[in-house]
N, CA and C atoms as a LAMMPS dump frame, in Angstrom:
ITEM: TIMESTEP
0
ITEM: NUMBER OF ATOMS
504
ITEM: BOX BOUNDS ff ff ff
-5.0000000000000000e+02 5.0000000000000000e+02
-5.0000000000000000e+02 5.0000000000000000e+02
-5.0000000000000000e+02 5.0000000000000000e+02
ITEM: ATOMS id mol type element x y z
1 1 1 N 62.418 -79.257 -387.122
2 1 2 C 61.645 -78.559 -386.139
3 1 3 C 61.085 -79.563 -385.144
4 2 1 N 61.494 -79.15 -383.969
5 2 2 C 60.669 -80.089 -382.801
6 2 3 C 59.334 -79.431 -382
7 3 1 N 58.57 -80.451 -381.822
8 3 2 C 57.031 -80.375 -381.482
9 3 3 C 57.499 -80.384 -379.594
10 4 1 N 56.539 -78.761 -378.948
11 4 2 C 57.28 -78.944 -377.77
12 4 3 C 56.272 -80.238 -377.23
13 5 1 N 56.758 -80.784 -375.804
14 5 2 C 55.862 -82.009 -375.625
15 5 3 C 55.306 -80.827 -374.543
16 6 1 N 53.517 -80.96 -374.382
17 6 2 C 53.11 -80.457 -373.552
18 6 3 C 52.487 -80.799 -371.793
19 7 1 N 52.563 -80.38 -371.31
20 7 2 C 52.48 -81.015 -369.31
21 7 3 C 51.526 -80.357 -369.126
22 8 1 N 51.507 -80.921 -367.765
23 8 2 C 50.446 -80.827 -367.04
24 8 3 C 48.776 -80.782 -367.586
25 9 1 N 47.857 -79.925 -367.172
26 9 2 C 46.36 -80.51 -367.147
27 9 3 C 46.479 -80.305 -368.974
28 10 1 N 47.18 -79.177 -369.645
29 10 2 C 47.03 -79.431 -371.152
30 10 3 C 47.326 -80.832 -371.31
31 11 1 N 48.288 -81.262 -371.304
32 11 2 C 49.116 -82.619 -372.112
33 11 3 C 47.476 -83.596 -371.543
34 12 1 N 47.497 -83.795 -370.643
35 12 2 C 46.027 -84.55 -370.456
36 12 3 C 44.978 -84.215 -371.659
37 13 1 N 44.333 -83.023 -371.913
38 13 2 C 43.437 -82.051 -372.998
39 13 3 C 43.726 -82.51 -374.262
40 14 1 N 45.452 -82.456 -374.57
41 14 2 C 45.861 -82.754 -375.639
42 14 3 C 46.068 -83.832 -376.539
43 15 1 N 46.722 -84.935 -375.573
44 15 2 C 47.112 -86.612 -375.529
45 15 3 C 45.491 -87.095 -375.113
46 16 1 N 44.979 -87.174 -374.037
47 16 2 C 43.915 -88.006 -373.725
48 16 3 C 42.83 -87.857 -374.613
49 17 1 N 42.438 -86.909 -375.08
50 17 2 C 41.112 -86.708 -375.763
51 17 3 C 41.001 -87.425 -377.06
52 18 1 N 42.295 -87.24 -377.765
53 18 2 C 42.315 -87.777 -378.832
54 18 3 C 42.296 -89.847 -378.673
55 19 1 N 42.659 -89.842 -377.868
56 19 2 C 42.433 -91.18 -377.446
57 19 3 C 41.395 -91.977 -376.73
58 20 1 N 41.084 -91.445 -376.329
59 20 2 C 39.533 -91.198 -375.676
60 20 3 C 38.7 -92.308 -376.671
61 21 1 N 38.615 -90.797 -377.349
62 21 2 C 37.332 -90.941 -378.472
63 21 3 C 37.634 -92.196 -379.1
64 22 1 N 38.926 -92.526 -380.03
65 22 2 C 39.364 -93.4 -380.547
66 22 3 C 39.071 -94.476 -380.124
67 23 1 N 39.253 -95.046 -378.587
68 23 2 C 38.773 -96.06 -377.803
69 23 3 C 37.254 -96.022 -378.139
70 24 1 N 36.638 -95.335 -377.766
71 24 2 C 34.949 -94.983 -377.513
72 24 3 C 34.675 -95.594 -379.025
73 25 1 N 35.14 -94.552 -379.882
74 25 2 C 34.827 -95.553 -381.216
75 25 3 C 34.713 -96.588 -381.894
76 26 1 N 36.233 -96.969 -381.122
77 26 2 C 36.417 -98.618 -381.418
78 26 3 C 35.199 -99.375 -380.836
79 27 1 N 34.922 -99.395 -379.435
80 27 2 C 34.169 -99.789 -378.69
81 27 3 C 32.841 -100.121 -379.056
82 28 1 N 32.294 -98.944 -380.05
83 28 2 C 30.858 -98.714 -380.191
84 28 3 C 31.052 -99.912 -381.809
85 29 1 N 31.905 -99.453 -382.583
86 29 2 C 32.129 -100.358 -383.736
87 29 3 C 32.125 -101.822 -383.341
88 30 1 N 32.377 -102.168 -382.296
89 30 2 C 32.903 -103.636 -381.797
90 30 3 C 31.424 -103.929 -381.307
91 31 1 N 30.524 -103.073 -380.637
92 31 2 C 29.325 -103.353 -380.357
93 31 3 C 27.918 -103.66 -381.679
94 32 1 N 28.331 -103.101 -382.313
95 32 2 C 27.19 -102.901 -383.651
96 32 3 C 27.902 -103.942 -384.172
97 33 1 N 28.978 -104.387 -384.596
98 33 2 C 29.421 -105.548 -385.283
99 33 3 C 28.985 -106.931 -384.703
100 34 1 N 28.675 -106.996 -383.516
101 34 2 C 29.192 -108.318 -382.704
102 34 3 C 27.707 -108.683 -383.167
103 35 1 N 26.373 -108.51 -383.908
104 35 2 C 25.46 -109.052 -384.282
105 35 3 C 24.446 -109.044 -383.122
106 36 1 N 23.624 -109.792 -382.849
107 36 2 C 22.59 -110.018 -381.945
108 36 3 C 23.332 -111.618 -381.044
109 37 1 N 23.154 -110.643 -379.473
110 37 2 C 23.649 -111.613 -378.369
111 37 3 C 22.939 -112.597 -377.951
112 38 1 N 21.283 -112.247 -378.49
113 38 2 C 20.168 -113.397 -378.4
114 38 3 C 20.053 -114.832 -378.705
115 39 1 N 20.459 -116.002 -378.344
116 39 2 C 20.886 -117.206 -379.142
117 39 3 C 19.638 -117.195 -379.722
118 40 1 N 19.995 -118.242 -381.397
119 40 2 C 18.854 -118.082 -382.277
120 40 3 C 17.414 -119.234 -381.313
121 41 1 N 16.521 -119.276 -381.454
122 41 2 C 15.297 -119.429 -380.93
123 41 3 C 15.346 -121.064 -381.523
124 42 1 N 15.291 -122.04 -380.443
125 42 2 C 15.166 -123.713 -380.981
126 42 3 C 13.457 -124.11 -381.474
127 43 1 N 13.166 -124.604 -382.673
128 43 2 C 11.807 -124.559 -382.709
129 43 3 C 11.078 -125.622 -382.102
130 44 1 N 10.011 -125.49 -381.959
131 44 2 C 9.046 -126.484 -381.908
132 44 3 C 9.113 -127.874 -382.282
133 45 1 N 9.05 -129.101 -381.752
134 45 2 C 9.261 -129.784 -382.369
135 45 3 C 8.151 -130.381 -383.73
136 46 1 N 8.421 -131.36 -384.698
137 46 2 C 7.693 -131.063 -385.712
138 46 3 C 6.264 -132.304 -385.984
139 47 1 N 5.838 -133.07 -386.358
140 47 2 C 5.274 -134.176 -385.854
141 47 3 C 5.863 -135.106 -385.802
142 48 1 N 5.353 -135.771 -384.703
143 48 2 C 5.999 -137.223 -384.788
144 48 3 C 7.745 -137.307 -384.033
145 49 1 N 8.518 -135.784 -383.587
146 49 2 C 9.059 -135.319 -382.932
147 49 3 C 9.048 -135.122 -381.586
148 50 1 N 9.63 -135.241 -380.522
149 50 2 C 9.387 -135.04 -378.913
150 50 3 C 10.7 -134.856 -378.601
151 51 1 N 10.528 -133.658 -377.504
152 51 2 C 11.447 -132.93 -376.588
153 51 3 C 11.761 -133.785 -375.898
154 52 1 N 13.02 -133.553 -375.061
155 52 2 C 13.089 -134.754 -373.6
156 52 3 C 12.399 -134.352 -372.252
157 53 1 N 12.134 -134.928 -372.264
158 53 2 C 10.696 -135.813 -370.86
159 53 3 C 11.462 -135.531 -369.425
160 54 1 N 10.616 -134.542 -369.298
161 54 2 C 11.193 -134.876 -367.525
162 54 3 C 10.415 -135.897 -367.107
163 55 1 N 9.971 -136.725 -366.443
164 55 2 C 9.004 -137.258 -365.82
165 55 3 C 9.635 -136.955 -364.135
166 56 1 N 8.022 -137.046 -363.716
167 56 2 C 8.129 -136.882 -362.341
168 56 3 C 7.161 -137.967 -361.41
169 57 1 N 7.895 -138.129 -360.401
170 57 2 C 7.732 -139.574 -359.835
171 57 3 C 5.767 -139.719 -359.6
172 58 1 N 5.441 -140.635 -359.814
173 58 2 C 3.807 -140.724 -359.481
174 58 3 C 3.572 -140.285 -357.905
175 59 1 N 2.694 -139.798 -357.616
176 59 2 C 2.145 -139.123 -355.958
177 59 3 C 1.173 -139.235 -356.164
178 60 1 N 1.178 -139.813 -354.752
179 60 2 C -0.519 -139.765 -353.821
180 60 3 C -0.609 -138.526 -353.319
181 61 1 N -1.986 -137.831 -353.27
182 61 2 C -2.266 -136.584 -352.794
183 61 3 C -3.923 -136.725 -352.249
184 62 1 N -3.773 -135.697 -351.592
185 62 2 C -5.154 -135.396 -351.268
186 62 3 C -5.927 -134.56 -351.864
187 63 1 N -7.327 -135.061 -351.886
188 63 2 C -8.066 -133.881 -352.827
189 63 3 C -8.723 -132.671 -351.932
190 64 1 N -9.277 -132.062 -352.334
191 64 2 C -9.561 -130.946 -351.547
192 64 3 C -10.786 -131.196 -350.928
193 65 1 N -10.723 -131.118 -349.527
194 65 2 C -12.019 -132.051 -348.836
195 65 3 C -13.427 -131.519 -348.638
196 66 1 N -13.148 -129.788 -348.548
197 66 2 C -14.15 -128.971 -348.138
198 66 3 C -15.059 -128.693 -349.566
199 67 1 N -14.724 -128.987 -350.685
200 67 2 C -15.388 -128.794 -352.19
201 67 3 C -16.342 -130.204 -352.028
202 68 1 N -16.597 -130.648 -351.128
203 68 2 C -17.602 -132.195 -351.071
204 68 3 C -17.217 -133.412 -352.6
205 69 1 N -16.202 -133.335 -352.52
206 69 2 C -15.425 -134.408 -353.444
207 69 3 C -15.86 -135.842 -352.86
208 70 1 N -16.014 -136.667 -354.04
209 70 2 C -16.532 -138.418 -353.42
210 70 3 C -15.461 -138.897 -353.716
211 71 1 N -14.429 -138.242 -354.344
212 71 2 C -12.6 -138.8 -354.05
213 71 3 C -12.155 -138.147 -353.034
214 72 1 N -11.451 -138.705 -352.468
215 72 2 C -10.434 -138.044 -351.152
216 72 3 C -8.941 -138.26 -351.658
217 73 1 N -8.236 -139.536 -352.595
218 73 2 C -7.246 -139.479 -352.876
219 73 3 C -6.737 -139.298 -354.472
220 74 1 N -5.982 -138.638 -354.798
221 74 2 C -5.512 -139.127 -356.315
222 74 3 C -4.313 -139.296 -356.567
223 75 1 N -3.996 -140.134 -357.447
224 75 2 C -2.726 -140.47 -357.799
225 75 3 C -2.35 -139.889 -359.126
226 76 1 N -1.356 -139.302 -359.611
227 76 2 C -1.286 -138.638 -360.588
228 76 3 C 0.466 -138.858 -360.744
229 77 1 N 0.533 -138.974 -362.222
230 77 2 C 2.073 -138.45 -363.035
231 77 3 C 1.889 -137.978 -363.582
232 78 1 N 3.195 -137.099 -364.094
233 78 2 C 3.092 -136.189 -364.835
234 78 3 C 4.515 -136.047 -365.387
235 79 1 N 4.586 -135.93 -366.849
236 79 2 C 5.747 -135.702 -367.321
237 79 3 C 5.973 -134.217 -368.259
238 80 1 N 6.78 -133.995 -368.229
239 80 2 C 7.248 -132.572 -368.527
240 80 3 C 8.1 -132.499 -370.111
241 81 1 N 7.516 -132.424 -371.068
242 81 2 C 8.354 -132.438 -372.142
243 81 3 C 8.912 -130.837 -372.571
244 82 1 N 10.396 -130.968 -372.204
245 82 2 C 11.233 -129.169 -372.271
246 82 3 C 11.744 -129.327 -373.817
247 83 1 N 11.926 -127.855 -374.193
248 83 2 C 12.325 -127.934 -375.119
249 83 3 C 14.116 -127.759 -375.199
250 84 1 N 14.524 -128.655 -375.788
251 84 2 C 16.109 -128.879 -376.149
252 84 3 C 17.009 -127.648 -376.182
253 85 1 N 18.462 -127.737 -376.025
254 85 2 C 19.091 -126.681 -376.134
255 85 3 C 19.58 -126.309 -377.964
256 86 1 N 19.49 -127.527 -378.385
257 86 2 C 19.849 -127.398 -379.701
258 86 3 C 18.893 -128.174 -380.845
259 87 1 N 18.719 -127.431 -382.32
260 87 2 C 17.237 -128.632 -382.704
261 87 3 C 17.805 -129.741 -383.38
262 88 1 N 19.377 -129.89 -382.999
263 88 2 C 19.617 -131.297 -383.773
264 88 3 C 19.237 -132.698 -382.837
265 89 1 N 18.933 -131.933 -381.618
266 89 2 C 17.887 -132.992 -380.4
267 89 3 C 16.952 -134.002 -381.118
268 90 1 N 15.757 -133.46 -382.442
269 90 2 C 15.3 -133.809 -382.664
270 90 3 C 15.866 -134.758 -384.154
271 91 1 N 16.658 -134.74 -384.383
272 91 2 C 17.451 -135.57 -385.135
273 91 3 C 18.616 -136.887 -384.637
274 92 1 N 18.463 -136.937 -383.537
275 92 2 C 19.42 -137.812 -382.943
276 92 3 C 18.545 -138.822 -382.434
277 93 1 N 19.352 -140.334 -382.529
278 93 2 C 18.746 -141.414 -382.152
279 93 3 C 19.323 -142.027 -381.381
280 94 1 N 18.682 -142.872 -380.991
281 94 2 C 19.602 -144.298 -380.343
282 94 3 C 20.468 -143.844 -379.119
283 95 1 N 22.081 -144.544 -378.756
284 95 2 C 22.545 -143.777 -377.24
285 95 3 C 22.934 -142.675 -377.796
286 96 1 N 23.216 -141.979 -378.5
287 96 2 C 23.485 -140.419 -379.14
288 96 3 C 22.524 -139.51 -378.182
289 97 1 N 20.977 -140.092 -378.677
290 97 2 C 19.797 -139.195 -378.264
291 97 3 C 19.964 -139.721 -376.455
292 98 1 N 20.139 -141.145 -376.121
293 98 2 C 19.926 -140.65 -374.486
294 98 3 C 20.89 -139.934 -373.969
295 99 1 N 21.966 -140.437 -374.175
296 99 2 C 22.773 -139.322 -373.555
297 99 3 C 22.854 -137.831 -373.957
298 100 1 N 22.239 -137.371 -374.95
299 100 2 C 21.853 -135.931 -375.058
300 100 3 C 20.675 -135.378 -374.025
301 101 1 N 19.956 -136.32 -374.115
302 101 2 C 18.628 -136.153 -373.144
303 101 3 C 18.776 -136.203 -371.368
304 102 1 N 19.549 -137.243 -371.011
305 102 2 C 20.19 -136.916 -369.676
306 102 3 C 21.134 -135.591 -369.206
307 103 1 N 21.792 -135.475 -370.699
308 103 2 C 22.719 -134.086 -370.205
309 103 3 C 21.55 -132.972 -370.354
310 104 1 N 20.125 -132.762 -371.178
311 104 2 C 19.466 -131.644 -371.166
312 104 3 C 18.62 -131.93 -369.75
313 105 1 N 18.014 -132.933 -369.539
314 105 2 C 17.61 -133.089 -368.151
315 105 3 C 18.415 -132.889 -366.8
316 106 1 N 19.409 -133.015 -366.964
317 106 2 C 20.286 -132.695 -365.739
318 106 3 C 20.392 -131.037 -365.671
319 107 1 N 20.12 -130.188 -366.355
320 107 2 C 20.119 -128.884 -366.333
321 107 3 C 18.706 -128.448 -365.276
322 108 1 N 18.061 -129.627 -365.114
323 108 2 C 16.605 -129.124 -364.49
324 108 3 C 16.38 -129.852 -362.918
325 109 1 N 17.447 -130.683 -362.972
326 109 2 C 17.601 -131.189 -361.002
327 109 3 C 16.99 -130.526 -360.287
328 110 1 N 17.953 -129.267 -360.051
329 110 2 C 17.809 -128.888 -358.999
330 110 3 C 16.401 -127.707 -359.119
331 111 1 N 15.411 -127.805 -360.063
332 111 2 C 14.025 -127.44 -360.049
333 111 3 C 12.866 -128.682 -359.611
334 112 1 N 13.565 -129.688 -359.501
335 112 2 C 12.577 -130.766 -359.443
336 112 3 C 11.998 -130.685 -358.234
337 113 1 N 12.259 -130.347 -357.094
338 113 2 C 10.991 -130.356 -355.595
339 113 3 C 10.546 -128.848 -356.063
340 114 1 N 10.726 -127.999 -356.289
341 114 2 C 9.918 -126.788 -356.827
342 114 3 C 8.771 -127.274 -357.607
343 115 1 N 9.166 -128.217 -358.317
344 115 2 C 8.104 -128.322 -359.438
345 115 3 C 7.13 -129.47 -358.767
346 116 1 N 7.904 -130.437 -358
347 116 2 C 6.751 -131.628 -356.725
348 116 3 C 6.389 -130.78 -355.919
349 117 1 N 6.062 -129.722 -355.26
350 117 2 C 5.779 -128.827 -354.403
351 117 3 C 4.484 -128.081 -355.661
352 118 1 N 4.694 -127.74 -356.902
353 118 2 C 3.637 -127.33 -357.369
354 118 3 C 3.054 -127.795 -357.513
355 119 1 N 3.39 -128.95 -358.064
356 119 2 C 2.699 -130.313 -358.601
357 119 3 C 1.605 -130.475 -357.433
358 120 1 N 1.601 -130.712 -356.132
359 120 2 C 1.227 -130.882 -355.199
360 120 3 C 0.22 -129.815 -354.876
361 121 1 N 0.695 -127.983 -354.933
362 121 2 C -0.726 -127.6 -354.187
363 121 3 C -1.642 -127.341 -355.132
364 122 1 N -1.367 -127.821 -357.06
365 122 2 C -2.474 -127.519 -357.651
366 122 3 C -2.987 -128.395 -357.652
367 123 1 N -2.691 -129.574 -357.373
368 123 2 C -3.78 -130.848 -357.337
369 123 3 C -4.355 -130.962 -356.056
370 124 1 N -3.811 -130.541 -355.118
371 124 2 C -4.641 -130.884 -353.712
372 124 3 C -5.69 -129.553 -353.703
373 125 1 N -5.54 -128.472 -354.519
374 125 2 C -6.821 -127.968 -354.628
375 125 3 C -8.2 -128.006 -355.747
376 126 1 N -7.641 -129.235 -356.32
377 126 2 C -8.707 -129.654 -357.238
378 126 3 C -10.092 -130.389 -356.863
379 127 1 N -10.923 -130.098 -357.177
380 127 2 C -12.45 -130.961 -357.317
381 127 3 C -12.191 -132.28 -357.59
382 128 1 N -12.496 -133.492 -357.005
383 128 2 C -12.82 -134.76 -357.847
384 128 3 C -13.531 -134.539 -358.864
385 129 1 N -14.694 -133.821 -358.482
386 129 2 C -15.817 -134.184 -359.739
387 129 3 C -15.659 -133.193 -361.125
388 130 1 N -14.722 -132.517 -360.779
389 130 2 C -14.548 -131.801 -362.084
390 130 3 C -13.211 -132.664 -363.078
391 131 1 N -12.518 -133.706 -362.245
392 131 2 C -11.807 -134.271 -362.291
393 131 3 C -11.813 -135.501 -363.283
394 132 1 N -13.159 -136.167 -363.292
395 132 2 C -13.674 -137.209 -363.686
396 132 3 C -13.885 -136.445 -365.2
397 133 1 N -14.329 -135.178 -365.952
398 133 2 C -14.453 -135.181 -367.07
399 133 3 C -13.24 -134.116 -367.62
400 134 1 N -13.574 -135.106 -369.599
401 134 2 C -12.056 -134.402 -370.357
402 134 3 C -12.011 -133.013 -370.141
403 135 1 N -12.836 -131.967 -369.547
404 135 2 C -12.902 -130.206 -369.595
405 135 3 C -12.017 -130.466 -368.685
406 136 1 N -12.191 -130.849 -367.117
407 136 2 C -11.554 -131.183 -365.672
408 136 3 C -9.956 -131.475 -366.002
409 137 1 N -9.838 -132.394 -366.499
410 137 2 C -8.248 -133.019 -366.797
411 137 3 C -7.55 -131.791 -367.591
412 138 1 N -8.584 -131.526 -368.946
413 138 2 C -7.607 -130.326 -369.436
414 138 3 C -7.073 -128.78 -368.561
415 139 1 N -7.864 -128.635 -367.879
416 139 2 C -7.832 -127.482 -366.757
417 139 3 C -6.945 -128.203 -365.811
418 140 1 N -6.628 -129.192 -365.138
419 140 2 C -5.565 -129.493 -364.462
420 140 3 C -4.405 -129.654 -365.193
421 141 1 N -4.108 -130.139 -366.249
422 141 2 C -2.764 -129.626 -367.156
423 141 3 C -2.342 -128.257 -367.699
424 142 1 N -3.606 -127.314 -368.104
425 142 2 C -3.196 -125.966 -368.484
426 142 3 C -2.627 -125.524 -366.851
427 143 1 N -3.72 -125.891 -365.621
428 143 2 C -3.597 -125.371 -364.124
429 143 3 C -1.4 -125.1 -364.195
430 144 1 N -0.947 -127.11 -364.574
431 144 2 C -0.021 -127.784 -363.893
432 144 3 C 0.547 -126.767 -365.069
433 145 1 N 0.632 -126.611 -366.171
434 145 2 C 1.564 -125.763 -367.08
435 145 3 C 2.142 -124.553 -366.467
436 146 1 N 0.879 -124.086 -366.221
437 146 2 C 1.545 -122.353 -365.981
438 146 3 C 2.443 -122.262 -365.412
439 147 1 N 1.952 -123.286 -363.921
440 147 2 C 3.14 -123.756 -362.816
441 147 3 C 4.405 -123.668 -363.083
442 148 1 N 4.746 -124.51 -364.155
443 148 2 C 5.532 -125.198 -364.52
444 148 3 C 7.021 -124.133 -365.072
445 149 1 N 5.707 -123.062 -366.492
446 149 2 C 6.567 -122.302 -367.005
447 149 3 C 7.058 -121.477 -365.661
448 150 1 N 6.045 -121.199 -364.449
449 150 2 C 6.962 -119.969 -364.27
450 150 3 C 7.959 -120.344 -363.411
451 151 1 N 8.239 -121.694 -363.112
452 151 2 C 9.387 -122.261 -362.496
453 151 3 C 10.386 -122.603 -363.462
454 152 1 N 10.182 -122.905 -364.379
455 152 2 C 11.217 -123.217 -365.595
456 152 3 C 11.425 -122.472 -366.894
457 153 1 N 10.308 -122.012 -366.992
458 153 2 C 10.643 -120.755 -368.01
459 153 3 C 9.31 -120.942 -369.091
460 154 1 N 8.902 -119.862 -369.669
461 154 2 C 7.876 -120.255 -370.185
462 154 3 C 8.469 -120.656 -372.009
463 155 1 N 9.111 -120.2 -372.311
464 155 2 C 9.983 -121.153 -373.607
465 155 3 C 10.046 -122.58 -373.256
466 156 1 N 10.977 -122.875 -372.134
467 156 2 C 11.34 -123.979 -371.973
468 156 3 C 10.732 -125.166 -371.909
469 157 1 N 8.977 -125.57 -371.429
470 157 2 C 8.139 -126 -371.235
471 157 3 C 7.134 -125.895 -372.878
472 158 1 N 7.178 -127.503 -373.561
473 158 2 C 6.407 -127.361 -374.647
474 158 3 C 4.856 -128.431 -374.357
475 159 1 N 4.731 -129.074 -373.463
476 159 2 C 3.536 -129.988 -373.372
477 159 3 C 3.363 -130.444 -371.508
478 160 1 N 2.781 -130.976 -371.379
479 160 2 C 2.451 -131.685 -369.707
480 160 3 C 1.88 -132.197 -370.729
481 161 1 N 2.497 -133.815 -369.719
482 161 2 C 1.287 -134.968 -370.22
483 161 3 C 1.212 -135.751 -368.667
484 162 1 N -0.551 -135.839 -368.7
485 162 2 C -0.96 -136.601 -367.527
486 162 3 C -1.19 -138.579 -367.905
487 163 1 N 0.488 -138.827 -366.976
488 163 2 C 0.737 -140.154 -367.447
489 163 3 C 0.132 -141.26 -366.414
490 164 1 N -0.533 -140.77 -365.833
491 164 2 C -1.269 -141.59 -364.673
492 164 3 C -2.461 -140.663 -363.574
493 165 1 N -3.477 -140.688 -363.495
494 165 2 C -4.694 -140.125 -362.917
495 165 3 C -6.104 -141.342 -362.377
496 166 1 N -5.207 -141.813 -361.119
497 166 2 C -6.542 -142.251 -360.759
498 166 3 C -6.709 -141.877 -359.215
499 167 1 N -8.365 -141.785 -359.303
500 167 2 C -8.829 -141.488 -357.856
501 167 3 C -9.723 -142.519 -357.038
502 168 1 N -9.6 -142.057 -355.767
503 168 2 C -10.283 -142.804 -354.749
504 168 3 C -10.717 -142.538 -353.572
């Protein structure tokens, strides 16, 4: 016995549907299988451990003149410790670890005048005299953080350290 073959908009009704779904199914199975697309989360580093260092070049700036500051200039660095793409970062030594550390720093180039441009209008709106004590300094690093994350990401950013601060 032969099966007639059916045309037109049926044979579409008939042939497509059943295939359809089949696809759709596959599809959805291939989605629930494939696990979580989220890469797993790199931790913290642990003590005695450090991320790689952006550092950023030392600048002269101006302080903010109209707050009656008895500094007018400050000089400030600042280095940026990001957190790694992978945590065997924190297990690697010697040229292993620099050249891991140049290839994770080179991912952040082309943020670097974004981040001298922030760098710049949160310090030129700072107080000297709030400047001179440890409350002052810590409020200009939480200030320079926020900055920081929302130019680079707020994961990505684990410390600011102020590697040079003097005024005049």
């Amino acid at each position: 016995m032969k099966l007639p073959i059916p045309k037109g908009k049926r044979a579409i009704l008939v042939l497509g549907l059943p295939l359809g779904l089949a696809a759709a199914g596959g599809f959805v199975f291939m989605q629930m299988s494939a696990g979580s697309s989220t890469p797993p989360k790199i931790p913290d580093p642990k003590s005695g451990q450090v991320g790689p260092m952006l550092v950023l070049d030392d600048r002269v700036l101006n302080l903010d003149p109209t707050a009656g500051s008895t500094y007018k200039l400050i000089k400030i660095g600042v280095s940026i410790e990001l957190r790694p793409s992978s945590a065997s970062f924190y297990d690697m030594h010697g040229t292993e670890r620099t050249k891991q550390e140049t290839t994770e720093l080179d991912k952040y180039t082309d943020e670097v005048p974004a981040l001298l441009d922030a760098e710049g209008s949160v310090v030129a709106a700072q107080d000297s005299s709030q400047l001179v004590t440890p409350d002052g300094r810590a409020a200009l690093k939480d200030a320079l953080a926020e900055k920081f994350k929302s130019i680079l990401g707020a994961d990505n950013v684990l410390e600011i350290y102020l590697t040079n601060l003097t005024m005049q």
